[in-house]
N, C-alpha and C positions, 0 to 999 in steps of 0.2 A: 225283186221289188226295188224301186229306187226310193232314196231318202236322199234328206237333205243334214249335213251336220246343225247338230247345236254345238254351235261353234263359240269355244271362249275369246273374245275381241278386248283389244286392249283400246280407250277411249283416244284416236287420232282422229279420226273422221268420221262422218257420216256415209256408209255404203249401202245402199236399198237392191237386193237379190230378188227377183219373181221365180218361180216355178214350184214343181212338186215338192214331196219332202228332204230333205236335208239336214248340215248339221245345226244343233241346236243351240244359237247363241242367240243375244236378243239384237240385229234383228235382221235375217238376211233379208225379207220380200213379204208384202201385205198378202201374197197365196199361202204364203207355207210358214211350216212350224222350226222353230230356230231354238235349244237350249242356250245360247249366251246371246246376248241383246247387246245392241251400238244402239247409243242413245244420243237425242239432240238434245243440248242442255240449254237451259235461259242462260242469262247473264249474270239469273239471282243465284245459281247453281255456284253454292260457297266455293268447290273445289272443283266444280270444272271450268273449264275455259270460259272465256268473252267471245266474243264473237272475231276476235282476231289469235286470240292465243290458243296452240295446243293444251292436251292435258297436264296438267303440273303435279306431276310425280313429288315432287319436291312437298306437297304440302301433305306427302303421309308420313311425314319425317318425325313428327314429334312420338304419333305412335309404332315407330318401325319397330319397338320389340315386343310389342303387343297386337292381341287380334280381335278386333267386339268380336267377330263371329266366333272365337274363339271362347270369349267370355258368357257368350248366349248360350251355349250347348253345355258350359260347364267345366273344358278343358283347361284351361287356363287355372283352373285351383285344383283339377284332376294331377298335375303336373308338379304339384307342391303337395301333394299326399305322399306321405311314406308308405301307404296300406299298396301302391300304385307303383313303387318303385320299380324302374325298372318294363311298365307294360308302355312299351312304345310299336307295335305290330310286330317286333322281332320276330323271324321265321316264318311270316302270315306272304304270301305273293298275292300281290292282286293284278289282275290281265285288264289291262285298259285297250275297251275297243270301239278307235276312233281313228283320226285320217292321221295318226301318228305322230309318235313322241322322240323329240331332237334328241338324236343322243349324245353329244356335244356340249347339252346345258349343264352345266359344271355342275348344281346341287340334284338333277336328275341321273346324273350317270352314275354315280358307285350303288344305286336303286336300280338299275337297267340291268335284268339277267338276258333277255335279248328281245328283240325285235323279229318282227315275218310281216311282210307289207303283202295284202292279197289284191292290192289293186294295182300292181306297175304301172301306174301313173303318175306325173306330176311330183311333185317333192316327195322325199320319204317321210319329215319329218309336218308339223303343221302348228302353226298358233297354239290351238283350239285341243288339238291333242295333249302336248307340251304341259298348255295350262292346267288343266284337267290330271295329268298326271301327278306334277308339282303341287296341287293340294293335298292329294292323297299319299305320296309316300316319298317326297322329295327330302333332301339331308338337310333340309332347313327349318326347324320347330316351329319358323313365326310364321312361315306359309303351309308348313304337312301337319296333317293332323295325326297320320301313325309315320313320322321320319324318320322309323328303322325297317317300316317296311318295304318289301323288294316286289319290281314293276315286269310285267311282260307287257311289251307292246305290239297290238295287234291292229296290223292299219287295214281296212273294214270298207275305208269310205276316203274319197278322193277331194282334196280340200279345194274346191276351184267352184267360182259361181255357177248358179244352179241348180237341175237336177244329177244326180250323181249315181252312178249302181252300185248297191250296198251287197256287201259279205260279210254280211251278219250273220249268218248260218255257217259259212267257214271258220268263220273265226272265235264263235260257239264250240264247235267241232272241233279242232286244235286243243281249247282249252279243257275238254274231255279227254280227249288222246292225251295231252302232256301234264296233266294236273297234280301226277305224282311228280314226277320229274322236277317239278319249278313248286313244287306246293299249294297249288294256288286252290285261297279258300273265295276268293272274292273273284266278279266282272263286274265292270266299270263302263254303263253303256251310255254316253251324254248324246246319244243320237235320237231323231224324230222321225215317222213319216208324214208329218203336217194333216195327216186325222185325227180326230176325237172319239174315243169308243168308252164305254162305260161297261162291258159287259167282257172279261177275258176271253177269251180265244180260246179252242180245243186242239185247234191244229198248228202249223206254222214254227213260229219261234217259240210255243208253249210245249211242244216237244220235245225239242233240245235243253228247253231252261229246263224240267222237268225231269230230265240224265242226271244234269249238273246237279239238283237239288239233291236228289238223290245219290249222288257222290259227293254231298258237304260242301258246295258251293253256292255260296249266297247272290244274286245278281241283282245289280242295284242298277235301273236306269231314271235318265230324266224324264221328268211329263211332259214338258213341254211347253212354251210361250205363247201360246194362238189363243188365248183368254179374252182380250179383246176384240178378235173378229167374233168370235160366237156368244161369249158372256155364257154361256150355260158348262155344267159341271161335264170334265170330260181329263182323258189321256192319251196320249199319244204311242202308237206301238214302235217299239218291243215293251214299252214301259208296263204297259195293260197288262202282259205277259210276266213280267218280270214277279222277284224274290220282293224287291222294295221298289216304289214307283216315286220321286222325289220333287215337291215343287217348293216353291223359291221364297224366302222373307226376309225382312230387311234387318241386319243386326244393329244398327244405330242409325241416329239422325243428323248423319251429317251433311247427306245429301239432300234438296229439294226441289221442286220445279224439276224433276227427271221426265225426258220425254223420250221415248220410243218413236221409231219411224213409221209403225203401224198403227198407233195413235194414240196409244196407251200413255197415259201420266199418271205419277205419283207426284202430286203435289207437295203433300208431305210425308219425312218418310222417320223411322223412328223401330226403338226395336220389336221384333215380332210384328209388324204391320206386314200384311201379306204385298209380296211387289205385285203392279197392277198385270205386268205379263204372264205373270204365271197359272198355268191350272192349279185347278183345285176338285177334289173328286173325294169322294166319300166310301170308297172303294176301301175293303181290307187291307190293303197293305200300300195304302197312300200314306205319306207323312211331311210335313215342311224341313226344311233347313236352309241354316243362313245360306242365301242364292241371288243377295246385291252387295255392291261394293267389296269385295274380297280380293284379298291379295292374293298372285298366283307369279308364275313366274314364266316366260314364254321360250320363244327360239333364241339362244346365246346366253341367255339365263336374263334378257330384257323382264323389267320386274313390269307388270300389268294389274289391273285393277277390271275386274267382273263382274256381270253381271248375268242373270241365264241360270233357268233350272240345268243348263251344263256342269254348271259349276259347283250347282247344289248337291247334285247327286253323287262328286269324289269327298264332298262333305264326310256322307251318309257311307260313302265306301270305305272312307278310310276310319270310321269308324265301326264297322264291322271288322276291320283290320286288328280292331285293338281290345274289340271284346273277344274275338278268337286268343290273340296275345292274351289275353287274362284269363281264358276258358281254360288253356294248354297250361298257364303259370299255376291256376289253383286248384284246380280239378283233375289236372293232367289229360286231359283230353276236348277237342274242339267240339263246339256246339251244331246242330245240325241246323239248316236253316231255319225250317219253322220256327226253334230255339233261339237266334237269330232274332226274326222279326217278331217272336212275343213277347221277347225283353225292350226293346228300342217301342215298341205300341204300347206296351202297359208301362212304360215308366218313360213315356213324352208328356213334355207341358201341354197345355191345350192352347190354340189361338182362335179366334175367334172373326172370321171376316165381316165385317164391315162394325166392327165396336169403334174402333181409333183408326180405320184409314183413310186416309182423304185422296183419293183419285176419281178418276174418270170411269172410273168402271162399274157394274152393277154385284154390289158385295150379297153373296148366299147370305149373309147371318148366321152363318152355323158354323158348330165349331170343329175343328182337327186338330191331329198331336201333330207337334213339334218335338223334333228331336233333343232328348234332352240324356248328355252324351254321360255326365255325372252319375246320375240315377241310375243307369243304364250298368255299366260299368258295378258299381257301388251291388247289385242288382246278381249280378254275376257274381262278385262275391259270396254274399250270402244265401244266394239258391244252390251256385255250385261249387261253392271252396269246401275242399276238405277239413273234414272233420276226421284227425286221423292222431295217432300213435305211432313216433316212429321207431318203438322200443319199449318195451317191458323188461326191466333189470329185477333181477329175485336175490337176495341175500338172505341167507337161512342160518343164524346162530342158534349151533346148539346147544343144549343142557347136556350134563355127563348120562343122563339114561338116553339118550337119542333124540329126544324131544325138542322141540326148539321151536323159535319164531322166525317166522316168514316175513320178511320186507319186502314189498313189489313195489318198484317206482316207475314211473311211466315217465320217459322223457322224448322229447322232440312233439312236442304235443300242438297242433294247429286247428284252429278254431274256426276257420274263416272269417269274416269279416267283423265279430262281434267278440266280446269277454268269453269267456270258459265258466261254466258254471260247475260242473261236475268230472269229474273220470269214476266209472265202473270197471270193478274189477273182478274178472272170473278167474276159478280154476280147476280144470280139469281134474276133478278127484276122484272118479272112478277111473281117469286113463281109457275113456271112448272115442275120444278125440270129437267132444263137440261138448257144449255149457247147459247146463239146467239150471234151475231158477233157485235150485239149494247149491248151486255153485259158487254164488254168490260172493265174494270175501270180504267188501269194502268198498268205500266210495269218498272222497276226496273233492272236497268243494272250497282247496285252497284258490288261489289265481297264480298263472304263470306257469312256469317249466317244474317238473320233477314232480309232481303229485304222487302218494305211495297211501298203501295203506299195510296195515301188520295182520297176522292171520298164526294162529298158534299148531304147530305142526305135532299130534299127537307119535310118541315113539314107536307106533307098530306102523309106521310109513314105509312104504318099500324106497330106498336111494332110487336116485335115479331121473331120469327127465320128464317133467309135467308142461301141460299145455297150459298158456297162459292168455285168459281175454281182458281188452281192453277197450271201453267204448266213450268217446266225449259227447260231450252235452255242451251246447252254448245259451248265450242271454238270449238268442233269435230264436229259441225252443226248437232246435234243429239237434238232433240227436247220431250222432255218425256209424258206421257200421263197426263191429267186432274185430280188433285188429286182434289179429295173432301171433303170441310167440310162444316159442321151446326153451323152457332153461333147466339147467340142472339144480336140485333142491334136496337138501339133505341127501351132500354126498355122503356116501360110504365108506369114513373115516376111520379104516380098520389098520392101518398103522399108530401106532400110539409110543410113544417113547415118553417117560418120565424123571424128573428128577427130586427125590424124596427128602430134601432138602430146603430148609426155606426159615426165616423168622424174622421180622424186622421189629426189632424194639426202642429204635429210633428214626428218627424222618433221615438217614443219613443211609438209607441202606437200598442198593441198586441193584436189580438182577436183569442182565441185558441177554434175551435169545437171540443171537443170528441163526436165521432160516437160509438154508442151499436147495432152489430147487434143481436137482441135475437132467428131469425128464424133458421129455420134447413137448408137454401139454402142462395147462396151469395146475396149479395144486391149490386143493383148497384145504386152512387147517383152523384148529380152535387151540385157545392155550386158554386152562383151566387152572384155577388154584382150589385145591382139596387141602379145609382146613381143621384142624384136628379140633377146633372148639370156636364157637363163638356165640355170642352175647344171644338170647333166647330168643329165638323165633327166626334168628339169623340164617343165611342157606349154608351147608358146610361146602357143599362145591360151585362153586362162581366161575361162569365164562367170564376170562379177563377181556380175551379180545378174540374175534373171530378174523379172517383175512382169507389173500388170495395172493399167490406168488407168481410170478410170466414164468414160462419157461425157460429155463436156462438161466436164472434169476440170482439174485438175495432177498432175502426179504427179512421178519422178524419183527420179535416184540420187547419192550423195555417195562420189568414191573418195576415199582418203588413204593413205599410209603409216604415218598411226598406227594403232595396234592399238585401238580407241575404238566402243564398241556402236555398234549404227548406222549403220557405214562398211563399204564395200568395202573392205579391205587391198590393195593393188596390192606388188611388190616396191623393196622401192631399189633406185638405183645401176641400174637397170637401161631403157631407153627402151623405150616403149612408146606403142599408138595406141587411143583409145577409138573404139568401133563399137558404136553401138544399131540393132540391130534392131527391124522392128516388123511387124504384121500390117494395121495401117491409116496412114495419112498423118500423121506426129508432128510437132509445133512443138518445135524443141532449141535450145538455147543451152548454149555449153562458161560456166561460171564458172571461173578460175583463177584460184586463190590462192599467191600466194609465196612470203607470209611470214606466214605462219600464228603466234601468238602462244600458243603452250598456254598452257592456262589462261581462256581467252577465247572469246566467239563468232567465229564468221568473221569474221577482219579482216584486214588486210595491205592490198596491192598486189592490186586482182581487175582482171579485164581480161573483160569478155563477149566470145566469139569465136565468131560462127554457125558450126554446123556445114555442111560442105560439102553439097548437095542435091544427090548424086549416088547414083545406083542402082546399087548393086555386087552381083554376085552370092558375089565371094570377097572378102579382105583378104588380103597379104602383104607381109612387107617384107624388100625384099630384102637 
């Protein structure tokens, strides 16, 4: 098949191309179909030239770090979201296949994994390619829309007036063959064959797109500029064909009196006004994006300004660049295409042809989405951000008969796009390895990190490791799947060592345990105080503190009678015996302090007293 490029053109001159199809800029030749358009301007044309001066680059100076199309789609405040940190196409490749991208252009090239030119003709690199690339994934934010995505360049189509023979089917074909290799989730087709079809294609290029879709590759081409010569609804192939088919609106009014060489004007132009060369087609997976006046960047890194569903379509690419970047950041895995185009069609604005544009053209009246790149995005978060646990922690203090309370706290907790409303919490208590509805333990409808809830663990528990489930809930009634973890829960604390000694009858009285643990695994222990009387209804045995030591460790605990962060509180006036439990072999020593000095570090009278190395299975005193 020969095409002709829609070729992106930087506004120097006026050049009029005739024949078959090609690349698609606006405007090679009144036969054929061109994605980027060369436009003749009035004199009223604020920023283009007079009738003696070139284009004046000079007068996009005021806005050079900003982009309306940038502002239309939503990026531009997408890029000041923290929720977005960080989703700029990172690790996404997109295959651009066109008459070839400079590699040479200083913000194009650390984007350049490589090049393959199927046409050995004529330059390798092209304008139109160049441009086209450097929307989509060039190191420059004010011109890329994903600028940490990486580029393959695939030259398809020979940049010289005319008709030209396309390898488009090659170059299709490559990106199958190597799409592991380069990663590539996106193709990036800004080319025409200067027809109109309304009706997809079964054979052809709908074959090959068809592979790709089915290997996770989205392919975005242009529709095409030929709206003027037909005025009826239509697109241009491979676009008919394609993943997403792209035609052209205007993101501000700065321009006016725009004229095309095919005869097309926009008189007035303003944002969301459809430009008058572009199609328009009511087809499934048709959509607008800004596709006039756009910065791009060309051969040597010359900065150019565009126009052409060419240009519109690395729009639309490079934002499939960066909903995959969000898909792989929140989901941990890329979206398939249909997934793709049902997020960018259900969450595009609508525009409406012929409500506010003023040109020469015969406006449908009906309306299409525009891409709207915010929603989109925002979109993906909360359809596919996890909802996930990265951790179930169990802390189980026990009472002296073995009985105890269960703490499960849930930390690394992620919501996606919305507040947390709940964490549930299961636990495997018959040991089948899966949750029943009487497994039930609690539910936690604080906000933020650490959510737990408590669970009383009756003493004919067998020690040992339980299965623990954890599932979130958010504000978006999106409910996440059962994470799983194993922890250990009432260990089996059959080392016991005591010390039968103890009475504080002033706040001045210190008893400091240092814990040794000597094994190669943590130990878990409890230090209890067993007390020979206390005031009616009082418990006679109190876990002071439960804990966990590293291996190879110190560790320990300090009781006192004073009320002081940090300490065990014990009772006055009351005798009592300290008992550490523990699940492995402990090194103890009692420190007793007498005469504790408030005010002071531990001082007085200490006396170290090894605790006795006897295995108890109770305490009592009689």
């Amino acid at each position: 098949m020969s095409l002709r490029n829609c070729v992106l053109v930087l506004y120097l001159q006026v050049e009029t191309r005739a024949g078959p199809p090609r690349i698609l800029s606006v405007k090679w030749g009144a036969a054929g179909s061109v994605c980027m358009r060369r436009t003749v301007r009035s004199t009223s044309d604020r920023l283009g030239p007079t009738a003696t001066n070139a284009w004046r680059l000079e007068s996009l100076e005021p806005r050079q770090l900003l982009s309306t199309a940038f502002d239309l789609i939503g990026l531009t405040g997408l890029r000041t979201d923290p929720r977005f940190a960080g989703v700029d196409g990172s690790g996404v490749t997109v295959a651009v296949l066109d008459a070839g991208v400079d590699p040479t252009n200083p913000i194009i090239a650390p984007a350049l994994r490589t090049s393959v030119d199927f046409v050995n003709m004529g330059p390798v690199a092209s304008q139109h390619g160049t441009a086209s690339a450097s929307v989509i994934g060039s190191r420059d934010a004010n011109i890329a829309v994903a600028p940490a995505a990486d580029l393959v360049s695939l030259k398809v189509i020979a940049d010289t007036p005319g008709p030209s023979t396309s390898f488009i089917t090659q170059g299709l074909q490559w990106v199958l063959n190597n799409r592991a290799t380069y990663n590539i989730k996106v193709v990036n087709i800004s080319l025409g064959d200067g027809n109109r079809y309304t009706v997809p294609n079964t054979g052809g290029y709908r074959t090959l797109i068809n592979q790709l879709e089915a290997a996770g590759i989205t392919v975005v081409s242009a529709a095409g500029n030929e709206y003027f010569s037909n005025q009826s609804q239509g697109v241009e192939s491979p676009g008919i064909d394609s993943t997403l088919v792209v035609g052209s609106v205007w993101p501000d009014n700065v321009r006016r009196n725009v004229q095309y060489t095919d005869g097309a004007i926009d008189i007035l132009t303003g944002p969301d006004r459809i430009a008058a060369f572009s199609e328009r087609w009511t087809g499934s997976t048709f959509l607008f994006a800004p596709g006039a006046n756009i910065r791009a960047s060309g051969i040597g890194g010359v900065p150019l300004i565009e126009d052409g569903t060419s240009i519109a379509a690395p729009i639309v690419a490079g934002a499939v660049a960066l909903i995959q970047d969000a898909a792989f950041t929140f989901a941990g895995r890329y979206l398939t295409p249909g997934e793709v185009r049902t997020i960018l069609l259900s969450t595009a604005d609508t525009v409406n042809d012929g409500d506010d544009e003023v040109d020469n053209v015969a406006n449908t009246n009906l309306d299409y989405p525009r891409i709207d790149l915010a929603e989109a995005l925002l979109q993906v978060g909360l359809q596919f951000g996890r909802l996930s646990v990265g951790q179930v922690q169990a802390q189980f203090i026990a009472n002296p008969d073995g009985s105890g309370t269960l703490t499960a706290t849930a930390v690394n907790v992620i919501v996606g796009f919305t507040s947390l409303t709940s964490v549930d919490f299961y636990l495997d208590i018959d040991r089948n390895g899966a949750f029943s509805s009487n497994e039930f333990i609690g539910r936690d409808t604080s906000s933020g990190d650490g959510l737990s809830t408590t669970y009383a663990i009756p003493s004919n528990w067998a020690p040992g490791a339980y299965l623990f489930g954890a599932v979130v809930s958010n504000a978006a009634g999106q409910r996440g799947p059962t994470n799983t973890f194993s922890n250990s829960i009432k260990p089996n604390l059959a080392h016991r060592v005591f010390y039968a000694e103890g009475y504080a009858n002033e706040t001045t009285i210190d008893e400091f345990v240092p814990l040794v643990n000597p094994n190669g695994s943590t130990a878990t222990y409890v230090v209890i105080a067993h007390y020979e009387a206390g005031p009616a209804g009082s418990q006679m045995d109190v876990v002071l503190e439960t804990g966990t030591i590293a291996p190879h460790s110190r560790g320990g605990t300090q009781t006192s009678a004073r009320n002081a962060v940090g300490l065990s509180l014990v009772r006055l006036n009351t005798p009592y015996a300290l008992e550490v439990q523990s699940d492995l072999p402990l090194g103890a020593v009692l420190s007793h302090y007498d005469n504790f000095n408030p005010g002071d570090a531990l001082s007085g009278v200490a006396t170290g007293e090894a605790f006795s190395n006897v295995t108890r299975q109770s305490w009592w005193i009689p």
